[in-house]
Backbone as CSV, one residue per row, in Angstrom:
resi,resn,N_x,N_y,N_z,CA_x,CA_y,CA_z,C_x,C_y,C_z
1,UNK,68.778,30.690,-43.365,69.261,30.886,-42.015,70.009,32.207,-41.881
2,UNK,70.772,32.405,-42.834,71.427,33.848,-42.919,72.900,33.945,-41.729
3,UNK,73.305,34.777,-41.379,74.066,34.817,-40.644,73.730,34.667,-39.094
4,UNK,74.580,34.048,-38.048,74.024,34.311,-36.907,75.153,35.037,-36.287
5,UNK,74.592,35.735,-35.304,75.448,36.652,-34.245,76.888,35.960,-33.805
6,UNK,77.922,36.483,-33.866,79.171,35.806,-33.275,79.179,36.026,-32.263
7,UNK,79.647,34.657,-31.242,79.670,34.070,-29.752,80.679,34.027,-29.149
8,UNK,80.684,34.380,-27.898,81.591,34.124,-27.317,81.906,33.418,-26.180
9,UNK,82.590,32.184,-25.856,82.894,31.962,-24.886,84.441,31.618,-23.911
10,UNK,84.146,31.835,-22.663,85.471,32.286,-22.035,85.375,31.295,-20.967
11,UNK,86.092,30.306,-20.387,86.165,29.646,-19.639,87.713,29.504,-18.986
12,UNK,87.418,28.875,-17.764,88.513,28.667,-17.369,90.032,28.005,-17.462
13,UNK,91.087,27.721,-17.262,91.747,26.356,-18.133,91.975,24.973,-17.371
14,UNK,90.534,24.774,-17.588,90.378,23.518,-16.576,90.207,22.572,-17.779
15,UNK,90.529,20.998,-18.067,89.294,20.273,-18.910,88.613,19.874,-18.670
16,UNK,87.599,19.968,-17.067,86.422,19.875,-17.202,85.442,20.822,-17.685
17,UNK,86.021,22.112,-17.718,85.259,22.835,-18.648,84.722,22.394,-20.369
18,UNK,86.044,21.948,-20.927,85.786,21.676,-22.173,84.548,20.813,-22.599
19,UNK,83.890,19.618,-21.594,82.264,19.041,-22.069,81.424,20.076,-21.911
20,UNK,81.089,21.137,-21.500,80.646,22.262,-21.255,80.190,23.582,-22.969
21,UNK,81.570,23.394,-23.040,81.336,24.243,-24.279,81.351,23.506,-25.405
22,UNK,81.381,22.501,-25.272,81.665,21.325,-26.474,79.807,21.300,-27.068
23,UNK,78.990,21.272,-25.528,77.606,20.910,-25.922,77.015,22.400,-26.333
24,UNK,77.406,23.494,-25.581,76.800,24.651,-25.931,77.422,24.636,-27.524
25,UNK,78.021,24.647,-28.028,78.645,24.940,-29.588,77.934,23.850,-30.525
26,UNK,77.654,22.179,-29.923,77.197,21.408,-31.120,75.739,21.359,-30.664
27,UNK,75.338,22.404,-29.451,73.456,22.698,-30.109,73.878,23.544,-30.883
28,UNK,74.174,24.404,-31.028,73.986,25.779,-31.661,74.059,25.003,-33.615
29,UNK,75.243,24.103,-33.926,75.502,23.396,-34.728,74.300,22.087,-35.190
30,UNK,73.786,22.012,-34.136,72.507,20.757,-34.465,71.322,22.229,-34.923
31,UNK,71.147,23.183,-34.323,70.074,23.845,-34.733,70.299,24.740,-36.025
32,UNK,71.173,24.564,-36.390,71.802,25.216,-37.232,71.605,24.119,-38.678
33,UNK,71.603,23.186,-38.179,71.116,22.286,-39.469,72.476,21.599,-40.395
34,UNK,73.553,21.465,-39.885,74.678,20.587,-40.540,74.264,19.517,-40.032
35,UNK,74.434,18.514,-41.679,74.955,17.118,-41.360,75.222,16.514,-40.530
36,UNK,75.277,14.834,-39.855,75.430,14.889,-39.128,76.892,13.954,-39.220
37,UNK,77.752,14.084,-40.506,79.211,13.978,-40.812,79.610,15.138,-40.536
38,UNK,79.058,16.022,-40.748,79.809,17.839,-40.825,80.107,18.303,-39.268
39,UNK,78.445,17.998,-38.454,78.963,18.107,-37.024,79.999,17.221,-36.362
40,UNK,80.100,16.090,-36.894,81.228,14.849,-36.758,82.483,15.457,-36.598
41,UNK,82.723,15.997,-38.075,84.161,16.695,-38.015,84.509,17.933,-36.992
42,UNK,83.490,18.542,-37.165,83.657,20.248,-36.012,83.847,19.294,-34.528
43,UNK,82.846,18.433,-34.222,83.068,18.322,-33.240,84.818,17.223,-32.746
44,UNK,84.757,16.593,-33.441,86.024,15.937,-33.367,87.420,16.893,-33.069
45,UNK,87.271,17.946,-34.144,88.426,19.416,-34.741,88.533,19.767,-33.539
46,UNK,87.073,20.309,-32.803,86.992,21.078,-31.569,87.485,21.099,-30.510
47,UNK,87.392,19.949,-30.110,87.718,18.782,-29.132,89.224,18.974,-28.756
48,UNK,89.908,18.679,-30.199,91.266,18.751,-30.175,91.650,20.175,-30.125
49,UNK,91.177,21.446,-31.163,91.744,22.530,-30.397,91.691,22.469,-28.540
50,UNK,90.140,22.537,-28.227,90.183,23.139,-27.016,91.215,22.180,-25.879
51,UNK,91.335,20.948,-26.609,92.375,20.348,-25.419,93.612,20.912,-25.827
52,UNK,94.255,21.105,-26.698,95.423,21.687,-27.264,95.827,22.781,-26.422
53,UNK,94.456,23.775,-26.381,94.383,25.050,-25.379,95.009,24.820,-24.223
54,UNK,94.199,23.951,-23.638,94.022,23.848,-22.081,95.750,23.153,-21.775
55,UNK,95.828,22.149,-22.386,96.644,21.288,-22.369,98.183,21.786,-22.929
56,UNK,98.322,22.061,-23.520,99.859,22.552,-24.398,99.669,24.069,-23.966
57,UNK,98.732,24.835,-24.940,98.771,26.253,-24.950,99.081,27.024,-23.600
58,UNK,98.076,26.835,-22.871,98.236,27.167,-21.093,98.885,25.810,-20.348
59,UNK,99.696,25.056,-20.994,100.141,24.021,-19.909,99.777,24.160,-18.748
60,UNK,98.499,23.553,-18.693,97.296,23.215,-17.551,97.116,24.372,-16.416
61,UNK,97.294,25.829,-16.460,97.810,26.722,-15.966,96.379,27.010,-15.292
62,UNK,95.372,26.570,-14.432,93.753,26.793,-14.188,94.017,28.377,-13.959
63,UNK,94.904,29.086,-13.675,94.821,30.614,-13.364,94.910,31.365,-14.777
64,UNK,94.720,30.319,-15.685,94.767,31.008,-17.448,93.363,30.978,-17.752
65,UNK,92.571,31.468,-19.053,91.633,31.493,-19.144,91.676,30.750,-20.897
66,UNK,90.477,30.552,-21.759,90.293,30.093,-23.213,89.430,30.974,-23.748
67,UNK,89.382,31.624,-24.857,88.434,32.294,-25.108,88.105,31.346,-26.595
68,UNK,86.586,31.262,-26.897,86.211,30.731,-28.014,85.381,31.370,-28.610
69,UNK,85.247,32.167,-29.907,84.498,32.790,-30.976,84.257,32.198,-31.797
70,UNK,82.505,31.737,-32.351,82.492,30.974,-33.530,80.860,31.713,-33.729
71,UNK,81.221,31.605,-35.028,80.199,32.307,-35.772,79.354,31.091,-37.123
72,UNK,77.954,30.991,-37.233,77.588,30.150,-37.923,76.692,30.631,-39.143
73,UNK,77.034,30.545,-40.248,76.227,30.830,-41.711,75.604,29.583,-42.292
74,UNK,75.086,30.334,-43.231,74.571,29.734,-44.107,75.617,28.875,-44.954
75,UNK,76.884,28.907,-45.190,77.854,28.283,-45.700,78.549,27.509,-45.004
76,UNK,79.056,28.073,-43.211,80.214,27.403,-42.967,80.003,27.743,-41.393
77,UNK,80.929,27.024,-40.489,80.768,27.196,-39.329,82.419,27.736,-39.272
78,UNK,82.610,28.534,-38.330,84.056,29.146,-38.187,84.230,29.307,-36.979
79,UNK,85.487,28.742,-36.160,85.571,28.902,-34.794,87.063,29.372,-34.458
80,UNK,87.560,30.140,-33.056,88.791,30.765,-32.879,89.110,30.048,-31.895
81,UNK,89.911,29.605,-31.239,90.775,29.074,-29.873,91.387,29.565,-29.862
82,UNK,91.472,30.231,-28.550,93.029,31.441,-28.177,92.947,31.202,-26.905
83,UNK,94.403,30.714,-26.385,94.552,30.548,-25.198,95.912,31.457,-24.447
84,UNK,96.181,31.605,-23.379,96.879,32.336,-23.047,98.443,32.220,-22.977
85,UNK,98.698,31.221,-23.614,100.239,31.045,-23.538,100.800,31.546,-24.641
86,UNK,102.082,31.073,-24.797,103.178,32.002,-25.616,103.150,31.731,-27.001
87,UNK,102.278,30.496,-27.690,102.535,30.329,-28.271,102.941,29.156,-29.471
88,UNK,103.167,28.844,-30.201,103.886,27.767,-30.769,103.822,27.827,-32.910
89,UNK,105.119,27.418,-33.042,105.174,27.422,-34.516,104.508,26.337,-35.054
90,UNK,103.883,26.161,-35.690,102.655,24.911,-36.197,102.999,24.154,-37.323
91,UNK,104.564,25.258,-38.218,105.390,24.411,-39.287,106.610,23.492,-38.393
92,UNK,106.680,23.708,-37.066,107.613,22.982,-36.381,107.002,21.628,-35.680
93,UNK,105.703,21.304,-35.377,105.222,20.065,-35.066,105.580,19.001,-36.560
94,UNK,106.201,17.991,-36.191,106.447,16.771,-36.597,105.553,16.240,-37.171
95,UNK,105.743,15.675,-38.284,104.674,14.971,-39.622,104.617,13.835,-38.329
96,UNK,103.037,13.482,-38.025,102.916,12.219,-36.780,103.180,10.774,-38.103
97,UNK,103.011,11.334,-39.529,102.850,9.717,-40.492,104.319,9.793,-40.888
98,UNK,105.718,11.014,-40.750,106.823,9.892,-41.222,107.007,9.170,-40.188
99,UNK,108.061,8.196,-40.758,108.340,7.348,-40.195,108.902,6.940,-38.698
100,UNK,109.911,7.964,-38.610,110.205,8.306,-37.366,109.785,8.784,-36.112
101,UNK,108.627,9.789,-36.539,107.575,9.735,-35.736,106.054,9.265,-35.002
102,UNK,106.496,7.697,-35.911,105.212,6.966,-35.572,104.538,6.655,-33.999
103,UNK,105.668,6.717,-33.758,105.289,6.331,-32.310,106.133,7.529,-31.144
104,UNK,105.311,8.737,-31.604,105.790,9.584,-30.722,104.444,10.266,-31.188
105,UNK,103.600,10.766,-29.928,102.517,11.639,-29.555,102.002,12.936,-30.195
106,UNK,102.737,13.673,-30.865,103.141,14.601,-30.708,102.224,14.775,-32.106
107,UNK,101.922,16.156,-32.321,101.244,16.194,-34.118,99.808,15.569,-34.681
108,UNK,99.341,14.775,-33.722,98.527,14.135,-34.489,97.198,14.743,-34.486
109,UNK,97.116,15.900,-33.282,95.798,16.706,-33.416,95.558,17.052,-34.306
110,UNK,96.805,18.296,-34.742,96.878,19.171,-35.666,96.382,18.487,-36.984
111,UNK,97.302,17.058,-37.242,97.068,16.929,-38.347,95.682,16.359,-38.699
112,UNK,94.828,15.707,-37.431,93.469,15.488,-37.744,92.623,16.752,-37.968
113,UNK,92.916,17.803,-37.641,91.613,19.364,-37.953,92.481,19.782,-38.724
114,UNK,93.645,19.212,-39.589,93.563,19.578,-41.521,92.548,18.799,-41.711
115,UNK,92.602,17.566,-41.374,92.018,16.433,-42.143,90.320,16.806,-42.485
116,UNK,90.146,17.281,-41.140,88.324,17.336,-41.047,87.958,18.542,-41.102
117,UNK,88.979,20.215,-41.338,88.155,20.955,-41.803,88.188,21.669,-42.682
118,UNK,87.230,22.593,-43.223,87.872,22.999,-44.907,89.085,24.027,-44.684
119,UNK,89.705,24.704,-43.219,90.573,25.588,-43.276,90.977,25.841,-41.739
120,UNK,92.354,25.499,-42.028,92.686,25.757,-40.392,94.035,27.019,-40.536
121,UNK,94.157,27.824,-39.280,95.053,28.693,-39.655,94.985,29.217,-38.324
122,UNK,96.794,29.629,-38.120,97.355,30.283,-36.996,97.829,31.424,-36.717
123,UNK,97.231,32.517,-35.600,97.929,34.015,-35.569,99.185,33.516,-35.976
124,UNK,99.699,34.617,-35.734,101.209,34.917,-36.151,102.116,34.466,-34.259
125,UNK,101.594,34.831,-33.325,101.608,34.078,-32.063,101.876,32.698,-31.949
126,UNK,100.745,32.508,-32.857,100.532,30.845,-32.140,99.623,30.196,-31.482
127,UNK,99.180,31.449,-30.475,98.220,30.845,-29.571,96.565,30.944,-29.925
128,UNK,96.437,30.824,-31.354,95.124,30.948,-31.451,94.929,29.951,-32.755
129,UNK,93.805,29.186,-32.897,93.780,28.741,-34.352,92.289,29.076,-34.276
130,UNK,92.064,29.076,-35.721,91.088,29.296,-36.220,90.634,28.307,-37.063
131,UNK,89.292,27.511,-37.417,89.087,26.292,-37.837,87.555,26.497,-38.875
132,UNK,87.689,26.286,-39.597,86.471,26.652,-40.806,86.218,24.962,-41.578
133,UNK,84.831,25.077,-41.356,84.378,23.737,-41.508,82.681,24.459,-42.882
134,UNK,83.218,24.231,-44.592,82.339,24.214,-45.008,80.995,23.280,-44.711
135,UNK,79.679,23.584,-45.020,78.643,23.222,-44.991,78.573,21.801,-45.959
136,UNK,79.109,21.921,-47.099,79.295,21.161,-48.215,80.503,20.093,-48.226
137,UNK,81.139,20.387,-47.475,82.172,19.772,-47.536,82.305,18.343,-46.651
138,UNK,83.046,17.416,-47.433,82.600,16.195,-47.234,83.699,15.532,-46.134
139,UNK,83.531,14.737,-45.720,84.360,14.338,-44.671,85.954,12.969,-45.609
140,UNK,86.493,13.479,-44.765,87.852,12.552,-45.785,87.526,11.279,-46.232
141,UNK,88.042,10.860,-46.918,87.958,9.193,-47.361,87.666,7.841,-46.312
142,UNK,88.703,8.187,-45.671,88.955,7.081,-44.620,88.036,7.112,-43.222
143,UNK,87.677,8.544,-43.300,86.823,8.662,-41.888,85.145,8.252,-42.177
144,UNK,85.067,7.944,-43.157,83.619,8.145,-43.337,83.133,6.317,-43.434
């Protein structure tokens, strides 16, 4: 398959946009030939960035925009979420499994796209993550 061209898409900060790019990204991912645990996880990961975006990042701001870059190899699928807000520290969201925070909302995206991809990582901003989902790589214990 070799490398394919990196994509871009830019939408508004609506979440009805997000079923929109959700399907343009998992054809590109079905033709692309991952698993169909591997698309499981991207698409699950995805999901939660782009609501994260819309939702936290631009606190529902529709006059903000999302931009999404993902590029697909022969190894790995790699995607960017950058949304237009200020920001946020990602060592300051709350472990959602201690104890104290069991029953508070907060964290549990994040900590599901560690769970499901081989590499997640944040500008120095905040407002962008980046999410790398090997080809090979197997889906966690419990999810499968």
């Amino acid at each position: 398959m070799g490398l394919s061209p990196s994509k871009r898409l830019v939408f508004p900060n609506k979440p009805g946009e997000i079923p929109k790019v959700m399907r343009t990204i998992l054809a590109d991912i079905e033709a692309g030939g991952f698993s169909s645990d591997v698309a499981f996880a991207i698409r699950l990961s995805l999901d939660e960035a782009l609501s994260n975006a819309v939702r936290h990042g631009n606190c529902g701001d529709p006059t903000k925009r999302v931009i999404v870059d993902y590029t697909i190899t022969d190894e790995a699928f790699q995607v960017s979420v950058t949304d237009e807000g200020c920001g946020f520290v990602p060592e300051q969201v709350p472990d959602p499994t201690d104890q104290k925070n069991l029953e508070r909302p907060c964290g549990r995206g994040v900590m599901l796209m560690k769970a499901y991809m081989s590499h997640v990582s944040y500008n120095e901003q905040g407002n962008c993550v980046t999410l790398i989902k090997n080809r090979d790589c197997p889906l966690p214990a419990r999810a499968k």
